[in-house]
PDBQT receptor file of N, H, CA, C and O in Angstrom, charges set to zero:
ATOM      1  N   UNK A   1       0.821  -1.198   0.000  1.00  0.00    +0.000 N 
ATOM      2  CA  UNK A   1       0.000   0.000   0.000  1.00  0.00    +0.000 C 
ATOM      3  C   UNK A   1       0.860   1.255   0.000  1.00  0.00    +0.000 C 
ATOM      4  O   UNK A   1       0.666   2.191  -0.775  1.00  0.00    +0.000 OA
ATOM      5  N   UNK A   2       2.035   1.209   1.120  1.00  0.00    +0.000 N 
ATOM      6  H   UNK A   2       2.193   0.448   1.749  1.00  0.00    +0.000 HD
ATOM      7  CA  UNK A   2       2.667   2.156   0.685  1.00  0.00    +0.000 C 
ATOM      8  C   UNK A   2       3.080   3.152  -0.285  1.00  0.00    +0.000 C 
ATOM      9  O   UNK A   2       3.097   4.383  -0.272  1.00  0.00    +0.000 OA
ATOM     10  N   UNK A   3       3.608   1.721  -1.647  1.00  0.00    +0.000 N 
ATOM     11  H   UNK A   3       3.594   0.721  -1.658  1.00  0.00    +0.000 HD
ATOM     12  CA  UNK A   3       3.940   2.032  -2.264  1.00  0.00    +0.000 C 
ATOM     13  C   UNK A   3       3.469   2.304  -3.490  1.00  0.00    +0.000 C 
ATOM     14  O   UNK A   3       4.136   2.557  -4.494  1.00  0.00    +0.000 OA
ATOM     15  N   UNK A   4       1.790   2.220  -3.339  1.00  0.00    +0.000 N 
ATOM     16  H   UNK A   4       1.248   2.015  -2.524  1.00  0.00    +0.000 HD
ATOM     17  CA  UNK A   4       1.249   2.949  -4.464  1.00  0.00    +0.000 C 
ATOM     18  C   UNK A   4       0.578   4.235  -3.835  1.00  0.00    +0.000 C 
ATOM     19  O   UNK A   4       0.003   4.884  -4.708  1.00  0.00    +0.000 OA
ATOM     20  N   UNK A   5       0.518   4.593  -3.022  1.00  0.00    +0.000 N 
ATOM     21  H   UNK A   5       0.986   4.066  -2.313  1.00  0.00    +0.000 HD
ATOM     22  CA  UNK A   5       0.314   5.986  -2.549  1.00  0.00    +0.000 C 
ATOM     23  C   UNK A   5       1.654   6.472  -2.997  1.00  0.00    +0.000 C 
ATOM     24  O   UNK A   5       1.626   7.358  -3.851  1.00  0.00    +0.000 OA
ATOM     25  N   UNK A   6       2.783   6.075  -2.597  1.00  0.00    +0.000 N 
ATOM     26  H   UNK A   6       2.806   5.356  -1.903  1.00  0.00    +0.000 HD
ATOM     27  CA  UNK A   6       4.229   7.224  -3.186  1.00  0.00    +0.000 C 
ATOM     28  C   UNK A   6       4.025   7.621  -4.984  1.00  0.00    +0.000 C 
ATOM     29  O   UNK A   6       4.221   8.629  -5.663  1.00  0.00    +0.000 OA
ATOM     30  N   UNK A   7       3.518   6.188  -5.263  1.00  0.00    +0.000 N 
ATOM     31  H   UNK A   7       3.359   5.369  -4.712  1.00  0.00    +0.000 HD
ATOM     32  CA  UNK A   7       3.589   6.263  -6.918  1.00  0.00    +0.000 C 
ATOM     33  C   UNK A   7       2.312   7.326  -6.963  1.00  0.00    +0.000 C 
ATOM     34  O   UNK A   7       2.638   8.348  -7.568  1.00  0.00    +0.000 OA
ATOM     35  N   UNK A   8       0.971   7.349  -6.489  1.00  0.00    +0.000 N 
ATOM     36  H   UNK A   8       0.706   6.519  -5.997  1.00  0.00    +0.000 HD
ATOM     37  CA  UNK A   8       0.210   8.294  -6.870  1.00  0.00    +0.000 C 
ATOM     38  C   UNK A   8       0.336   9.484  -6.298  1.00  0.00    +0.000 C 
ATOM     39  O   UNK A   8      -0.182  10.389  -6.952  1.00  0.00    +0.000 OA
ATOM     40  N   UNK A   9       0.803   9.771  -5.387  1.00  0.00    +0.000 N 
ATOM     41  H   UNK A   9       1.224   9.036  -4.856  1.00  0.00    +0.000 HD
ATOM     42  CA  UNK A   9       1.228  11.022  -5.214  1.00  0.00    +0.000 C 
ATOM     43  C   UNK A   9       2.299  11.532  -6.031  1.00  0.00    +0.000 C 
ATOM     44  O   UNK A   9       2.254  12.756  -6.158  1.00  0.00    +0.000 OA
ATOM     45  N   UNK A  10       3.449  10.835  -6.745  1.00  0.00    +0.000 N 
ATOM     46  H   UNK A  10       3.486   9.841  -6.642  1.00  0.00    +0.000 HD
ATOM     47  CA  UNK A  10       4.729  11.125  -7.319  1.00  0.00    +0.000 C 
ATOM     48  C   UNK A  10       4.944  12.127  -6.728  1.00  0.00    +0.000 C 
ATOM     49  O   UNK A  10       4.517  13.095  -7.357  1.00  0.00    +0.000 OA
ATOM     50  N   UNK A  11       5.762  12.581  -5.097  1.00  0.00    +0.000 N 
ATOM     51  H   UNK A  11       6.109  11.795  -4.585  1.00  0.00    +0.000 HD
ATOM     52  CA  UNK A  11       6.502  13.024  -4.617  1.00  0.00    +0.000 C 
ATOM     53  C   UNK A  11       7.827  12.572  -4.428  1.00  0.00    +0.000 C 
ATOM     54  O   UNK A  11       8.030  11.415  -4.061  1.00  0.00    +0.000 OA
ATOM     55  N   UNK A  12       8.729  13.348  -4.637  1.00  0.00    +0.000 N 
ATOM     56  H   UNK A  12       8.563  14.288  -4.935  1.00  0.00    +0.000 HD
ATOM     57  CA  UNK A  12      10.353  12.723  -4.363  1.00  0.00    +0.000 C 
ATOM     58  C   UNK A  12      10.679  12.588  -2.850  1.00  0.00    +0.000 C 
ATOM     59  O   UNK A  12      11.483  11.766  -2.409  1.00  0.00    +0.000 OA
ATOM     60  N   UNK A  13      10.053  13.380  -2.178  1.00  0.00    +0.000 N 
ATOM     61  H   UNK A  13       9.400  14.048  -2.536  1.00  0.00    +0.000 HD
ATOM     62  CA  UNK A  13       9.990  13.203  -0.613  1.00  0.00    +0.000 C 
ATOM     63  C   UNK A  13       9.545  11.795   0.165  1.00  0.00    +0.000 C 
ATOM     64  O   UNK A  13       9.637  11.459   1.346  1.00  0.00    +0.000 OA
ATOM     65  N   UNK A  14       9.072  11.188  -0.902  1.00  0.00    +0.000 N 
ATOM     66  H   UNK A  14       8.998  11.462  -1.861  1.00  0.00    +0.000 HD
ATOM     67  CA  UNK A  14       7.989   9.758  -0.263  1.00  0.00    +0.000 C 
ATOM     68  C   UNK A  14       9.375   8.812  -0.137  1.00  0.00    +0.000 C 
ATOM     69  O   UNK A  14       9.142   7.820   0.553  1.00  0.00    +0.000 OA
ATOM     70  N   UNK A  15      10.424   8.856  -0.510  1.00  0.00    +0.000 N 
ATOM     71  H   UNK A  15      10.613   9.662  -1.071  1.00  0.00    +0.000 HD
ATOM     72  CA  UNK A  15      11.541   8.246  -0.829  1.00  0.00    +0.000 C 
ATOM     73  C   UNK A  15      12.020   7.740   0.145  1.00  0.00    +0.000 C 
ATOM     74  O   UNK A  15      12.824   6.823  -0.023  1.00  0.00    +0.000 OA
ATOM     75  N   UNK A  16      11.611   8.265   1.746  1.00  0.00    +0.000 N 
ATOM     76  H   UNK A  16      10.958   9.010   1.882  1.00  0.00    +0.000 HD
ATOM     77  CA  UNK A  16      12.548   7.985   2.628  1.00  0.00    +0.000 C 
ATOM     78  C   UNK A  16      10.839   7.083   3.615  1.00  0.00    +0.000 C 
ATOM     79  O   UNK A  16      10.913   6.930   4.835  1.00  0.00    +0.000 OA
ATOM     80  N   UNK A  17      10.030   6.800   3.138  1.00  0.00    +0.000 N 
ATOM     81  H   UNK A  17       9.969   6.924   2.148  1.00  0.00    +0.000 HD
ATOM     82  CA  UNK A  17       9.298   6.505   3.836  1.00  0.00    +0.000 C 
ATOM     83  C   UNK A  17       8.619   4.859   2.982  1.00  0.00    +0.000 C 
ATOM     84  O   UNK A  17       7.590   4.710   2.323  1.00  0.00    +0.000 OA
ATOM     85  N   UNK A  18       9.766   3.785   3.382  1.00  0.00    +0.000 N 
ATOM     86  H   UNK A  18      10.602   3.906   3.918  1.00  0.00    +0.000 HD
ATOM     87  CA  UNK A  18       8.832   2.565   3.436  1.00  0.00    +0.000 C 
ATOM     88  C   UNK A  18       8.453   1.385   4.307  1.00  0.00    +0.000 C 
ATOM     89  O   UNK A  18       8.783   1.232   5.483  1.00  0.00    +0.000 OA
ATOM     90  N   UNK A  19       7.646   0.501   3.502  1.00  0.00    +0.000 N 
ATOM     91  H   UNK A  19       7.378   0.626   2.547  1.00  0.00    +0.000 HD
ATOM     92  CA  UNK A  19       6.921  -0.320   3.953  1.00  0.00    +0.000 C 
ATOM     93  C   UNK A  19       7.181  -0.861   5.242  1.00  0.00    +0.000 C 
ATOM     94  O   UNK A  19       6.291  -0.832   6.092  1.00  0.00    +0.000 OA
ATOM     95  N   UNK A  20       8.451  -1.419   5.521  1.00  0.00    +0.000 N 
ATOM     96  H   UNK A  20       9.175  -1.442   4.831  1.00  0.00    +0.000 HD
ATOM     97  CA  UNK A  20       9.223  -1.576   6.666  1.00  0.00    +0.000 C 
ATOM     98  C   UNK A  20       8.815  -0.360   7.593  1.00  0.00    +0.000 C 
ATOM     99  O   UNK A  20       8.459  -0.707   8.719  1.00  0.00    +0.000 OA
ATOM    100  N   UNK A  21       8.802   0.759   7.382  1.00  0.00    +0.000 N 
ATOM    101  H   UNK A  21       9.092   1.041   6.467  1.00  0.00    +0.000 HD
ATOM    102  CA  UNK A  21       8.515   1.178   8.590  1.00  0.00    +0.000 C 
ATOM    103  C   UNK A  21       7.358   1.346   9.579  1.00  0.00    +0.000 C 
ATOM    104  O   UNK A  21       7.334   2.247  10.417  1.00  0.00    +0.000 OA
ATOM    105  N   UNK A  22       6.341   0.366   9.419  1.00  0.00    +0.000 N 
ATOM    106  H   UNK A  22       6.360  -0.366   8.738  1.00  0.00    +0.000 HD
ATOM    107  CA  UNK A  22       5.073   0.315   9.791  1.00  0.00    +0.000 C 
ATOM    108  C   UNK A  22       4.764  -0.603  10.341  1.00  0.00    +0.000 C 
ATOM    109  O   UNK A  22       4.783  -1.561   9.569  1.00  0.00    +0.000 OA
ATOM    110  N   UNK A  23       4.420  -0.912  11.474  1.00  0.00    +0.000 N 
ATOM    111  H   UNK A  23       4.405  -0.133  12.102  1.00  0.00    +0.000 HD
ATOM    112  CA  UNK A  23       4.024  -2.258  12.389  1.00  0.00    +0.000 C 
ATOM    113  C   UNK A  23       2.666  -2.392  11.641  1.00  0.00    +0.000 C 
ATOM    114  O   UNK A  23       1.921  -1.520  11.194  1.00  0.00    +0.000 OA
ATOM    115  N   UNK A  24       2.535  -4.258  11.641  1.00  0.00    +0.000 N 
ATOM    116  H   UNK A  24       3.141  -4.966  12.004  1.00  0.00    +0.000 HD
ATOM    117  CA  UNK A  24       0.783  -4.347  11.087  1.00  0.00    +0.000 C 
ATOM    118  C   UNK A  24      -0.542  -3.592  11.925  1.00  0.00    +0.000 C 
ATOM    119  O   UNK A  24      -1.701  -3.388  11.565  1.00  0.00    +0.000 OA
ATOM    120  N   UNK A  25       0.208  -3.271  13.238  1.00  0.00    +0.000 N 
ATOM    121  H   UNK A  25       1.150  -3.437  13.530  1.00  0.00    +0.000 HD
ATOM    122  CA  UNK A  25      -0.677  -2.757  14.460  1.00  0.00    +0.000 C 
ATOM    123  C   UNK A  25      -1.522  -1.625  13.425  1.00  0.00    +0.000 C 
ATOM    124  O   UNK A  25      -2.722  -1.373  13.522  1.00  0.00    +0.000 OA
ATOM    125  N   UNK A  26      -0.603  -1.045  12.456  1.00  0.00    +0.000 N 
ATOM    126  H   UNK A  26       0.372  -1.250  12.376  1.00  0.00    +0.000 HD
ATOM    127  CA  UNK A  26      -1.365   0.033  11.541  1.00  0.00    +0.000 C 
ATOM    128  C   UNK A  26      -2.076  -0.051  10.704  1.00  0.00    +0.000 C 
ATOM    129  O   UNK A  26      -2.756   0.923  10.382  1.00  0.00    +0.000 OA
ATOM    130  N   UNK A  27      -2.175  -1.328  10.011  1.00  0.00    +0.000 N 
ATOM    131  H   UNK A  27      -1.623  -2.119  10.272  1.00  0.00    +0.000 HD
ATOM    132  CA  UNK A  27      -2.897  -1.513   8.820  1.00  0.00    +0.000 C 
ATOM    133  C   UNK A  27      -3.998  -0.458   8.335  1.00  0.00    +0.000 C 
ATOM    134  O   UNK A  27      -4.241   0.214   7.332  1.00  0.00    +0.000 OA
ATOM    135  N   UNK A  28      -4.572  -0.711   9.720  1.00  0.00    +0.000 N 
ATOM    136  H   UNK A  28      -4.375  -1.257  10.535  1.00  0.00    +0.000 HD
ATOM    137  CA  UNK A  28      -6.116  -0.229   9.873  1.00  0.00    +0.000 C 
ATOM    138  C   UNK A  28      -5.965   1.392   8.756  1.00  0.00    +0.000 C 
ATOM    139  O   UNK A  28      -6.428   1.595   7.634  1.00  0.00    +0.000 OA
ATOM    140  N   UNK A  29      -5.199   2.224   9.585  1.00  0.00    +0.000 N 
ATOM    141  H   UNK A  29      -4.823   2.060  10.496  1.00  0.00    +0.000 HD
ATOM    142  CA  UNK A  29      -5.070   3.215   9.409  1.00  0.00    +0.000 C 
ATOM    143  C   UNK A  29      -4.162   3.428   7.571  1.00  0.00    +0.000 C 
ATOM    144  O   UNK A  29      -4.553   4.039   6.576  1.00  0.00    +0.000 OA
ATOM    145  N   UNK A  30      -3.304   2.884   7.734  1.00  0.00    +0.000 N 
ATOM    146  H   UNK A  30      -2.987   2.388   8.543  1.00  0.00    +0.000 HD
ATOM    147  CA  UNK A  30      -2.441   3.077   6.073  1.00  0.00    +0.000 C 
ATOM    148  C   UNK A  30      -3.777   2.711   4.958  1.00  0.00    +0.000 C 
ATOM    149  O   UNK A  30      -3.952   3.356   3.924  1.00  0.00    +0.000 OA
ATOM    150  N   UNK A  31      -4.786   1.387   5.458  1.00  0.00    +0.000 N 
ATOM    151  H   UNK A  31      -4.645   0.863   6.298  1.00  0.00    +0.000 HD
ATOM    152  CA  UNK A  31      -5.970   1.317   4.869  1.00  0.00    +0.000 C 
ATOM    153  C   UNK A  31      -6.662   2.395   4.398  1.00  0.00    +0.000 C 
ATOM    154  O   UNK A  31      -6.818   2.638   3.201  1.00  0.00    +0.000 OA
ATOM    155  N   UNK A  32      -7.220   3.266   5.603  1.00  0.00    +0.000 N 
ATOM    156  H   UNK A  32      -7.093   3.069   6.575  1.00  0.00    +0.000 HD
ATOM    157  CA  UNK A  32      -7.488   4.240   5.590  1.00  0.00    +0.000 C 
ATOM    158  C   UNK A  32      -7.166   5.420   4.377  1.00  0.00    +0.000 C 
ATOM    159  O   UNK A  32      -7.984   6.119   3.778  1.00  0.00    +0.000 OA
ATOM    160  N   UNK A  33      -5.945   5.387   4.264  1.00  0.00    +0.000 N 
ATOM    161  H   UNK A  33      -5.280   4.819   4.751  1.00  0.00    +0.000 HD
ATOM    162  CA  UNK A  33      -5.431   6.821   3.568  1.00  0.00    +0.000 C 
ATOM    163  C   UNK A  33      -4.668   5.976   2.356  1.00  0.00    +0.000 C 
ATOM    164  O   UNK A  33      -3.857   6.621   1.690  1.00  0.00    +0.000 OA
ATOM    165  N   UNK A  34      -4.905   4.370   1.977  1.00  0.00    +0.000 N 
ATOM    166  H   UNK A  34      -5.563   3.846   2.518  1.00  0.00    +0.000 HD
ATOM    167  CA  UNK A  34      -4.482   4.582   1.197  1.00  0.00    +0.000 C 
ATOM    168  C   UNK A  34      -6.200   3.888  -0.047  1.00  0.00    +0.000 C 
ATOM    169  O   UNK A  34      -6.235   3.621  -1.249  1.00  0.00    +0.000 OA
ATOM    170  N   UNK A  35      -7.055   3.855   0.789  1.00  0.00    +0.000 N 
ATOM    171  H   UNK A  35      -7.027   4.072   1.765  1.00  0.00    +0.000 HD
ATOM    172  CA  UNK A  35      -8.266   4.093   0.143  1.00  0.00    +0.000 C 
ATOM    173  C   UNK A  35      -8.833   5.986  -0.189  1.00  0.00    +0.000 C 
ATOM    174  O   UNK A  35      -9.599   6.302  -1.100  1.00  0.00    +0.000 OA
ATOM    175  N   UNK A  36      -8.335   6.766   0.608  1.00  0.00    +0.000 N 
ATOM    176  H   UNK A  36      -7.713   6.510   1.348  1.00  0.00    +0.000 HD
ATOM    177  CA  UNK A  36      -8.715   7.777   0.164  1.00  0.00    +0.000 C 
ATOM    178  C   UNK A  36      -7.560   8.166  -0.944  1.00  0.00    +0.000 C 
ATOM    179  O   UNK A  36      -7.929   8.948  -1.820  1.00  0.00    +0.000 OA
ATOM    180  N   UNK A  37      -6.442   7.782  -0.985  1.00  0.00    +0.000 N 
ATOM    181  H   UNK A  37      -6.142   7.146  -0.273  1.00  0.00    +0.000 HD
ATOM    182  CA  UNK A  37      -5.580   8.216  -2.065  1.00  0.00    +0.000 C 
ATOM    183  C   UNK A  37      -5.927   7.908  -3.193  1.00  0.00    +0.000 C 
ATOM    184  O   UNK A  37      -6.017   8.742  -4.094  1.00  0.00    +0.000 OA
ATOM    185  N   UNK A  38      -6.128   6.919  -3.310  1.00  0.00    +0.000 N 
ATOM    186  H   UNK A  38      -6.054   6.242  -2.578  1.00  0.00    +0.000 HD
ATOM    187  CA  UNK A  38      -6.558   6.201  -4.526  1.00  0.00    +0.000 C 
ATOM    188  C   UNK A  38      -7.938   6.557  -5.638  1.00  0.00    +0.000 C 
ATOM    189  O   UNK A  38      -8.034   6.384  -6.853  1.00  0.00    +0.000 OA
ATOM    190  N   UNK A  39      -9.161   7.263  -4.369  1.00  0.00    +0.000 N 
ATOM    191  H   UNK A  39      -9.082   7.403  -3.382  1.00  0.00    +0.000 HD
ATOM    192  CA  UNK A  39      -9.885   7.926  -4.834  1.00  0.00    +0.000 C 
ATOM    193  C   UNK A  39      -9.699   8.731  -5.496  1.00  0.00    +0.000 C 
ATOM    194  O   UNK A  39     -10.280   8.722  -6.581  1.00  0.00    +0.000 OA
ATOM    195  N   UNK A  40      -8.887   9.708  -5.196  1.00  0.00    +0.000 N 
ATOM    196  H   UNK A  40      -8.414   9.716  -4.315  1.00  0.00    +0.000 HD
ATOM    197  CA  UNK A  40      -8.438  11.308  -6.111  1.00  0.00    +0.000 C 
ATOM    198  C   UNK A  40      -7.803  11.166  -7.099  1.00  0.00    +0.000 C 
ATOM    199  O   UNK A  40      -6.925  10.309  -7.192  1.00  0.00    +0.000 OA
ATOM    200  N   UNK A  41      -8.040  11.778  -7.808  1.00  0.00    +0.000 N 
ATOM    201  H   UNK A  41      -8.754  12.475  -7.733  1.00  0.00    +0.000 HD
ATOM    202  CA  UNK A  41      -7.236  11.910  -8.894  1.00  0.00    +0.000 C 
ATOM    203  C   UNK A  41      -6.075  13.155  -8.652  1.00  0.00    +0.000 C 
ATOM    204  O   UNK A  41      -4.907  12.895  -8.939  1.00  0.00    +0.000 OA
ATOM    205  N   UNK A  42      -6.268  13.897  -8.359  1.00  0.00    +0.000 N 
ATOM    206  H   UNK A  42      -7.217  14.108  -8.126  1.00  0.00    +0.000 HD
ATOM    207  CA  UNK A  42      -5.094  15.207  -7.868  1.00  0.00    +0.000 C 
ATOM    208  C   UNK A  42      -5.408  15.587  -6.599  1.00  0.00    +0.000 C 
ATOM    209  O   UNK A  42      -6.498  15.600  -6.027  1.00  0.00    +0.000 OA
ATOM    210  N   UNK A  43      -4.045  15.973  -6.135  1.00  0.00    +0.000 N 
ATOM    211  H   UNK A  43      -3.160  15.962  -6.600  1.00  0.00    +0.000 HD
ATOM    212  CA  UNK A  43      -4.075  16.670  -4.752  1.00  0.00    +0.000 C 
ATOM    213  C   UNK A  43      -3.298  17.810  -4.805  1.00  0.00    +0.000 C 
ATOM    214  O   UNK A  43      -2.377  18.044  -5.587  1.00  0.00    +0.000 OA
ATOM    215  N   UNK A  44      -3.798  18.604  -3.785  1.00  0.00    +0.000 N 
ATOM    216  H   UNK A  44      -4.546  18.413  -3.150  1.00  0.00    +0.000 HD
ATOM    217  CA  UNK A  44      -2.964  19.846  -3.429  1.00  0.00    +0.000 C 
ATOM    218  C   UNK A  44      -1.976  19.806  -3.093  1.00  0.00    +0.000 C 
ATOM    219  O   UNK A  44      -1.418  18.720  -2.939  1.00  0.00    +0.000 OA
ATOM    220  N   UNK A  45      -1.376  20.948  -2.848  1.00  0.00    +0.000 N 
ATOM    221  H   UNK A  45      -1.829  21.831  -2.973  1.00  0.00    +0.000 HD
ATOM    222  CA  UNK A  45       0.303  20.569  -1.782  1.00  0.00    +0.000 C 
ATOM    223  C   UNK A  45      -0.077  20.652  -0.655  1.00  0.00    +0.000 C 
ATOM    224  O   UNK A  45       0.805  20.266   0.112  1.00  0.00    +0.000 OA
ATOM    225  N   UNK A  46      -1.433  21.135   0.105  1.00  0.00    +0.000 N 
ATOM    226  H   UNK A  46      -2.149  21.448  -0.519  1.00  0.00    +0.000 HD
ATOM    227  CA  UNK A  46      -1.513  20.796   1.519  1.00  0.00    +0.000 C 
ATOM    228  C   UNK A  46      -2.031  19.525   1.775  1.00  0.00    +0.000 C 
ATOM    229  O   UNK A  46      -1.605  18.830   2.698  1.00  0.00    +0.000 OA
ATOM    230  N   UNK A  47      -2.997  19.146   0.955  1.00  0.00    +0.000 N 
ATOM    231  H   UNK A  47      -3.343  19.710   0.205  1.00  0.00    +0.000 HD
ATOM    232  CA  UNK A  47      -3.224  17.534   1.302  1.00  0.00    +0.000 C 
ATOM    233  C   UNK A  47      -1.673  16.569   0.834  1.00  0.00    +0.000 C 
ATOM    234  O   UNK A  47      -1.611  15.427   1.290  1.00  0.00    +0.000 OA
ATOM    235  N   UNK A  48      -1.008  16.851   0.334  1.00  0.00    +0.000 N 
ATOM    236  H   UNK A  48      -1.059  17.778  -0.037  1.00  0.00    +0.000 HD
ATOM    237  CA  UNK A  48      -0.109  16.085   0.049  1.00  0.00    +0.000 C 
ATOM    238  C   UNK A  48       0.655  16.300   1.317  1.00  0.00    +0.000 C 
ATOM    239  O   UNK A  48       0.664  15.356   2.108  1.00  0.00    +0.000 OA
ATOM    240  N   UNK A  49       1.301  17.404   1.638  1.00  0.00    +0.000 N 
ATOM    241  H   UNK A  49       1.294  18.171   0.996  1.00  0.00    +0.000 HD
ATOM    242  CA  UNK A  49       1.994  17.660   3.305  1.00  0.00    +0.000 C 
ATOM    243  C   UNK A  49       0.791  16.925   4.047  1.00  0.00    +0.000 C 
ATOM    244  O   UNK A  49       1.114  15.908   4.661  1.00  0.00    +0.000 OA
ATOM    245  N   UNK A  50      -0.357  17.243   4.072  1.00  0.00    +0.000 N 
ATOM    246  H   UNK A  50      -0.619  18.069   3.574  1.00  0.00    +0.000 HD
ATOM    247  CA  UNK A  50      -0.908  16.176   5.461  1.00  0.00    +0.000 C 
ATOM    248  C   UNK A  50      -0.626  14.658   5.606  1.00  0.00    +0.000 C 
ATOM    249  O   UNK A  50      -0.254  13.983   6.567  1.00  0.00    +0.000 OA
ATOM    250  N   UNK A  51      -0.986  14.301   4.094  1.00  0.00    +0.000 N 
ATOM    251  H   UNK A  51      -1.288  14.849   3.315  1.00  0.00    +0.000 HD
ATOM    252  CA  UNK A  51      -0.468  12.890   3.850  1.00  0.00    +0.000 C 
ATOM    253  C   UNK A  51       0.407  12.552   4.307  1.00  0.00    +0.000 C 
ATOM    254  O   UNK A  51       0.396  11.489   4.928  1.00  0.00    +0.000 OA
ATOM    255  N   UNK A  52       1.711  13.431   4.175  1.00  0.00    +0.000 N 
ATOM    256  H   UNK A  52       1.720  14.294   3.671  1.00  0.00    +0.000 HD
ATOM    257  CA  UNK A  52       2.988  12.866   4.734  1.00  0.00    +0.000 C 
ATOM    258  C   UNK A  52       3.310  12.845   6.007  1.00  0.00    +0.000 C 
ATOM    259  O   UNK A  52       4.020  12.008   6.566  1.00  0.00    +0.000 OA
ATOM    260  N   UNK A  53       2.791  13.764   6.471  1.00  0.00    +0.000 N 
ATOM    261  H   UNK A  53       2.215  14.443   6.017  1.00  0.00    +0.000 HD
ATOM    262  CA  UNK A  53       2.433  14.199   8.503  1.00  0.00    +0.000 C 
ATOM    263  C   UNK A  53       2.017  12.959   8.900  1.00  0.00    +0.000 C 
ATOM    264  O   UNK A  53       2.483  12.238   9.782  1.00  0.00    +0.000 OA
ATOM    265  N   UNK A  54       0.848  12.734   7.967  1.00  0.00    +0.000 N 
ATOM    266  H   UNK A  54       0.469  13.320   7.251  1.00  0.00    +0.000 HD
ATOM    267  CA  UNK A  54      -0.125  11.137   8.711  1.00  0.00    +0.000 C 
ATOM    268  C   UNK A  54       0.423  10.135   8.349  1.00  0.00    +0.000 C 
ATOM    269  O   UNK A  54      -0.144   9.143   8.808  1.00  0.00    +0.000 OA
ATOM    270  N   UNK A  55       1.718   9.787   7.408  1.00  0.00    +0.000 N 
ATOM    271  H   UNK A  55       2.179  10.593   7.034  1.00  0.00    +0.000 HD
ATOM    272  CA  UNK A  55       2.319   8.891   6.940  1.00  0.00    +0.000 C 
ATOM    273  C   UNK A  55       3.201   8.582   8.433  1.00  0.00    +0.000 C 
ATOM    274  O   UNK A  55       3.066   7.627   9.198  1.00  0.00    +0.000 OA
ATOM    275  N   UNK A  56       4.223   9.860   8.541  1.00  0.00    +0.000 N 
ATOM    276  H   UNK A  56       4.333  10.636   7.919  1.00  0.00    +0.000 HD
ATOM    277  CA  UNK A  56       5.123   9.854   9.631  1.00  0.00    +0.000 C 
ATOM    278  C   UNK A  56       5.014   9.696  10.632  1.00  0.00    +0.000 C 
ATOM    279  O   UNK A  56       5.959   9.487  11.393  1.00  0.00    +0.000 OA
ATOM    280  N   UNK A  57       3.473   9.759  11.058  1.00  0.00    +0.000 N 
ATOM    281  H   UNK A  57       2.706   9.929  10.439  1.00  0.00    +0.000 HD
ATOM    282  CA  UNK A  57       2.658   9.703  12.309  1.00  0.00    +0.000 C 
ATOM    283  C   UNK A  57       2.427   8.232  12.912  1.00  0.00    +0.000 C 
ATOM    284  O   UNK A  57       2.415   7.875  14.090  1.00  0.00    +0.000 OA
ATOM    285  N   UNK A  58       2.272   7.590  11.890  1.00  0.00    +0.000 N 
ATOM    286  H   UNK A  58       2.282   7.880  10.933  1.00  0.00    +0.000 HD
ATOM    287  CA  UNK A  58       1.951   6.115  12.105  1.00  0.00    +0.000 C 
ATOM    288  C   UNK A  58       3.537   5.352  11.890  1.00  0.00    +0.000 C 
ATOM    289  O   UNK A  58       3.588   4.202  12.326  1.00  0.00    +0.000 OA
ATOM    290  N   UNK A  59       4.517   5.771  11.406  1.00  0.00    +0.000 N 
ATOM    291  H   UNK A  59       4.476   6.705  11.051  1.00  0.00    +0.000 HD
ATOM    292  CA  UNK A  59       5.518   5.291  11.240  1.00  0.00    +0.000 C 
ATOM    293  C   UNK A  59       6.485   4.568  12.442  1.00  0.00    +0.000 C 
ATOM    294  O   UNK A  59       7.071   5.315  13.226  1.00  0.00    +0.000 OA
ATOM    295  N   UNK A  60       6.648   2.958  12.575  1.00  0.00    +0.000 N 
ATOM    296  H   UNK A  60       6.172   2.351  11.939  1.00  0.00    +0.000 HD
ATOM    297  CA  UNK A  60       7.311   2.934  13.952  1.00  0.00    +0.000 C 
ATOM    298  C   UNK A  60       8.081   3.509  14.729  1.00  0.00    +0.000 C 
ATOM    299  O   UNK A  60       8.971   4.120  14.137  1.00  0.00    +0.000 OA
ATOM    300  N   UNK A  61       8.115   3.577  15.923  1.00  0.00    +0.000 N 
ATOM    301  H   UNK A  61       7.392   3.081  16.404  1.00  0.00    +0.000 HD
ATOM    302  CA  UNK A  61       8.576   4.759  17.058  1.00  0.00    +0.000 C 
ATOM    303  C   UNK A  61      10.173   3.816  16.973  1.00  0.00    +0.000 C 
ATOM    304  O   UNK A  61      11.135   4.168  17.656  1.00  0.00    +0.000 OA
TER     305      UNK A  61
């Protein structure tokens, strides 16, 4: 899942953020945002910065 949110967003920033870094404890949530990603067809640059906030957010401690 990760890694088709990086591909649909095509940010170069998504680069430092994978799959490995996510306990399954998250699923729920990467589910979450990577069903709403998939919906859109374009995003802003602030939904894209939130994305990445909520990416980093869930990312193991």
């Amino acid at each position: 899942m990760i890694e088709k949110i990086k591909e649909k967003l095509k940010v170069l920033n998504f680069d430092a953020i994978k799959s490995s870094h996510f306990d399954e404890e998250m699923y729920n949530e990467l589910k979450e945002i990577y069903e709403m990603v998939m919906k859109k067809q374009s995003f802003s640059p602030s939904e894209m910065q939130a994305i990445a906030e909520e990416l980093g957010n869930l990312r193991k401690k």
